[in-house]
N, C-alpha and C positions, 0 to 999 in steps of 0.2 A: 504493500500500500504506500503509497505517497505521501510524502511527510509534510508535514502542515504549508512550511515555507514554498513548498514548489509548488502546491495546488493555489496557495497565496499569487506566486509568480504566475500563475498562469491566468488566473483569475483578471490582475491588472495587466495582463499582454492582452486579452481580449477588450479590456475596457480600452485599453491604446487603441487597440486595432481602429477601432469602433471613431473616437476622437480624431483620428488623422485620415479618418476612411482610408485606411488599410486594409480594413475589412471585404471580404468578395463577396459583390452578388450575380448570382449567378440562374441564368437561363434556360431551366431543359426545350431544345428544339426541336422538331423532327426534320427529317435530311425529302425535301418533295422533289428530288430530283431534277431541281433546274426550274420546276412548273412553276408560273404564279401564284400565291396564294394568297386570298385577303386574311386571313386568321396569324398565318404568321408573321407576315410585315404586320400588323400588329403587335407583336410580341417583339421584335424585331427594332421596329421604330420606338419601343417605350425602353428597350434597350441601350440606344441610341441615345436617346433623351438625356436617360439616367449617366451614362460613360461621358457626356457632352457635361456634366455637373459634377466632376470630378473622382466620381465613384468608379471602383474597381470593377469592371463587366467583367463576365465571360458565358459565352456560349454553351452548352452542353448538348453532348450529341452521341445518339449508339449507332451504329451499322452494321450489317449482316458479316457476315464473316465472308472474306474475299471482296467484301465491296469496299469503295471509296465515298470517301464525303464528298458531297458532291457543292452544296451550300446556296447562296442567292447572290454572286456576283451577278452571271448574264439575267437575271433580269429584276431587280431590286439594287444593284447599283454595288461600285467596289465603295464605297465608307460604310455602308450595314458589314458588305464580305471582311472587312479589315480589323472588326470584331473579335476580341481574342474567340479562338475556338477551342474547344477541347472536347476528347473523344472519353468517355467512361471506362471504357474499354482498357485502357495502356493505365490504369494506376497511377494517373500522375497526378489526379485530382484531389486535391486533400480539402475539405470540410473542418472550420471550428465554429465553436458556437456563437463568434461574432457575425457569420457568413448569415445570409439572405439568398435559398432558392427557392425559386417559382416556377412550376409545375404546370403545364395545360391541363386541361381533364381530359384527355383523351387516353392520357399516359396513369394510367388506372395503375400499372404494373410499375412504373417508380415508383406510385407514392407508397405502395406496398414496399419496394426495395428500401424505401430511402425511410421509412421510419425509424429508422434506430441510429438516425446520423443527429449528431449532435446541433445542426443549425434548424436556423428558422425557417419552416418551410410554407410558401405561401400556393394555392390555387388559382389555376386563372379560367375562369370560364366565359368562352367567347359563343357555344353551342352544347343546348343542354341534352340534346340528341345524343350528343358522345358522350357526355357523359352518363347515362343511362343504358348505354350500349355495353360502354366499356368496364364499368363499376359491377363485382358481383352483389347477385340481388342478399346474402349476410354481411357486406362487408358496409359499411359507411364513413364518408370523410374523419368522420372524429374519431374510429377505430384506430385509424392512421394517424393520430395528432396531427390530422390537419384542420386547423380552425379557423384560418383566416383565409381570404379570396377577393382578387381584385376579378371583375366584368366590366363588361361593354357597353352594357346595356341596363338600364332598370326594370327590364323584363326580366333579363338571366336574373336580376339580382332578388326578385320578388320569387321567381322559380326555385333559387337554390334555396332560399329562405325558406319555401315551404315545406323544404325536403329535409334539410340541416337546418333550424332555427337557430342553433348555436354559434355557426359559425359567423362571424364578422368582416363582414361586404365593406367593398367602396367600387363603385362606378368610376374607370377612366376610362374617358369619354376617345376615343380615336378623333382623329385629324386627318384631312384630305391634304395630299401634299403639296407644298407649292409649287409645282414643276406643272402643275392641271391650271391651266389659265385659257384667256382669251386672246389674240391679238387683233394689229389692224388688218390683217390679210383679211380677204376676203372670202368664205368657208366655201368649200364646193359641194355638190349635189351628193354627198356619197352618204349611205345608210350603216352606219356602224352594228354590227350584231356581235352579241355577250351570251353566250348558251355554253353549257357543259357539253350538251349532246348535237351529235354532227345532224340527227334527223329534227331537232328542233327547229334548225339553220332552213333544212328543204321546207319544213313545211310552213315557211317564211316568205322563203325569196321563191320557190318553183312556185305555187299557188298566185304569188301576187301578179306574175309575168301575165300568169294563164288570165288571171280576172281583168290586170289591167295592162295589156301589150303598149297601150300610148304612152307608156312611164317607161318605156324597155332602155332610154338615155338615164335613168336613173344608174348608180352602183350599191351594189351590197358589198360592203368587206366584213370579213370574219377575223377579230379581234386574239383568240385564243393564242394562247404561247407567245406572244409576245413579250419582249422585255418593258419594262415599267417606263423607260423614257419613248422606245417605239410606241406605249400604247397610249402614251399622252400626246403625243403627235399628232397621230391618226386621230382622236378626237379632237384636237383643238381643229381640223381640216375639216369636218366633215357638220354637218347640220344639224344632222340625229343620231341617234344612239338606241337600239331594242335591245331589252333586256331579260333574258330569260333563265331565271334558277328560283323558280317556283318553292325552295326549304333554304334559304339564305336564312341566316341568323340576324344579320345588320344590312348588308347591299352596298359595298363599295362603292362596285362600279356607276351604278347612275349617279350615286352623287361627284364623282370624278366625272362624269361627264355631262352635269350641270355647269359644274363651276368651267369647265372648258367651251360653254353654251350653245350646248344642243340640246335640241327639245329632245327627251325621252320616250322612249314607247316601251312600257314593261308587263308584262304578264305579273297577274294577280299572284301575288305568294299565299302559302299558307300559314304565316306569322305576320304578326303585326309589327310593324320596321319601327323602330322611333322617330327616323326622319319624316315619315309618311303619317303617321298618328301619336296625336298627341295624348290620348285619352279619352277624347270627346269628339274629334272630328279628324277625317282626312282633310288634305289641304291637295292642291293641285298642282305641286312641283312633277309631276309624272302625268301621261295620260295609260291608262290602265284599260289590258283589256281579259278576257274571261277566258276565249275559246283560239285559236289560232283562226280558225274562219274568220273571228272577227278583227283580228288583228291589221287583215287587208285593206278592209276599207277605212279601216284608223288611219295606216300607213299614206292610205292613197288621199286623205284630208290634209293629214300635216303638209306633204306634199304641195298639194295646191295655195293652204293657205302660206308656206314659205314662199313660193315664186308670184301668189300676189298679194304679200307683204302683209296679211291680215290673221298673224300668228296672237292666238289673245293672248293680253300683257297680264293674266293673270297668271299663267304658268311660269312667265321668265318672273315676275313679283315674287311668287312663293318659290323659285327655283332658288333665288337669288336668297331668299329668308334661310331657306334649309343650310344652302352652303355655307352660309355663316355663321353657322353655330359649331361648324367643325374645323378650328382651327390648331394649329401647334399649340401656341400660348395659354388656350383652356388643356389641350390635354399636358403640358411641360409642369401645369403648377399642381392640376390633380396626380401627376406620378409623383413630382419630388414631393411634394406635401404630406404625401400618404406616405413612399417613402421614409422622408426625414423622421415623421411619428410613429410610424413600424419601428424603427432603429432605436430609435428613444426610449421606447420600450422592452426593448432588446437588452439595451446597456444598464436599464433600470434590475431585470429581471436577472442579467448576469452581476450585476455589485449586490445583489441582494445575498449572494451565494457566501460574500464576506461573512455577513452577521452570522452564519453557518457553522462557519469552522470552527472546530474544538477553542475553547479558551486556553489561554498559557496554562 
């Protein structure tokens, strides 16, 4: 056993750590292969945020055995890729109790791994689908001493609440980046489409040709795989943007391609978005449709009313409200904020360990 002085000494190394942000906080990711993902720039960008405030980041990541980390330089940008990264795998990662990790819920199977590690470990829930997927139905958050969780949404945060009451939520709120803008150029005819699924795309563009041939000078381009500065491009050039992923958790994309100012055209999801409702009503930043059928003749109105200039100012008004509630600046002050009083509570919880120790 360790004798009073060293557990002492270790005691105030972690309270240093902590005072000079020595201290690591650290990020389990999952490795998407290069694809884009709005969940993980997420996780990603508040990473970012946090290393950008002087705090010790690092990335954390598992891979199959024979594969390589693959990460998010080509399409998320090299300052996210330049992120310290570390692999779990190679033992080089060492955990004390000054440290801060945070966990997706997807990754059900760390937080079961990671329970017996000496740091703070926090939850992030950005989709309560995985976690209910991934979670076994004996097991719950607080079995695993996990009890705190930062979300996205004040939906996830009312969800997990119903399910964990115990555990202690904060809402940071994501940011559209600043790279999604407007200029003076002037936008070309071209139809931006957002779908997971390649038969989404046909039963888009091949129906609308067939219903309306006199649009055949219009373009459809298909957005997928693209890097994040390519895909802001392509919207700042084009007029509209369709939007199809029906079990989104939040919807990146239309609000990145509001703010780059095209009118929207999004199929009805099955979750209530917070940009889109507030509690009490929808607003009309988006025009919404039900069926793909219907989605043609929506397409073929925007159309006409863009080329005779009689686009109603109520959508670019409420596109214009949405966008701006999602800036850097609100989400910089809810990370470090929450943050800073995570940590404070930390350092509180480890100097408490003094009044512990045996007396002379």
């Amino acid at each position: 056993m360790a004798d009073k002085n060293t557990v002492k000494e270790r005691i105030l190394n972690e309270i240093d750590k902590i005072d000079t942000k020595k201290n690591q906080i650290f990020f389990f990711v999952i490795d998407t292969k290069g694809n884009p993902s709005g969940s993980l720039e997420y996780i990603y960008k508040l990473a970012y945020i946090i290393n950008e405030n002087g705090y010790d980041v690092t990335m954390l990541y598992q891979v199959g055995k024979d594969e390589e980390f693959v990460g998010v330089k080509d399409w998320l940008g090299e300052k996210y890729a330049n992120l310290q990264h570390s692999s779990i795998d190679d033992g080089s990662v060492n955990v004390s109790p000054s440290d801060i990790l945070f966990i997706p819920e997807i990754y059900a199977n760390v937080m079961v791994q990671t329970k017996k590690l000496p740091c703070k470990r926090v939850a992030i829930l950005q989709n309560y689908d995985y976690l209910v997927e991934q979670m076994p139905f004996s097991v719950q958050w607080g079995d695993l001493n996990i009890l705190d969780c930062i979300t996205n949404t004040v939906g996830n945060e009312k969800l997990i609440k119903d399910i964990f009451p115990y555990v202690k939520t904060k809402v940071i709120t994501p940011y559209i980046d600043e790279m999604f803008g407007q200029t003076s150029e002037p936008k070309k005819m071209i139809i931006n489409i957002v779908a997971r699924d390649q038969s989404d795309i046909n039963k888009i563009v091949k129906p609308f040709y067939w219903k309306y041939p006199v649009y055949k000078w219009v373009s459809f381009r298909d957005l997928r795989g693209l890097s994040k500065q390519e895909f802001s491009n392509a919207l700042r050039e084009a007029e509209m943007t369709i939007w199809v992923d029906t079990d989104s958790s939040f919807g990146y994309t239309p609000l990145e391609a509001m703010k780059s100012g095209n009118i929207v055209i999004a199929k009805m999801c099955e979750k209530e978005l917070p940009w889109i409702y507030d509690g009490e009503n929808y607003n009309d930043s988006c025009i919404w449709f039900g069926s793909f059928n219907d989605a043609h003749k929506i397409i073929a109105s925007v159309i006409r009313s863009i080329i005779t200039d009689v686009v109603p100012e109520k959508v670019n008004e409420d596109a214009k409200k949405v966008v701006s509630e999602y800036t850097k600046e609100r989400t910089e002050k809810e990370i470090i904020d929450y943050l800073t009083d995570l940590i404070s509570k930390r350092r509180t919880e480890i100097e408490s360990l003094l009044n512990k120790l045996p007396n002379e």
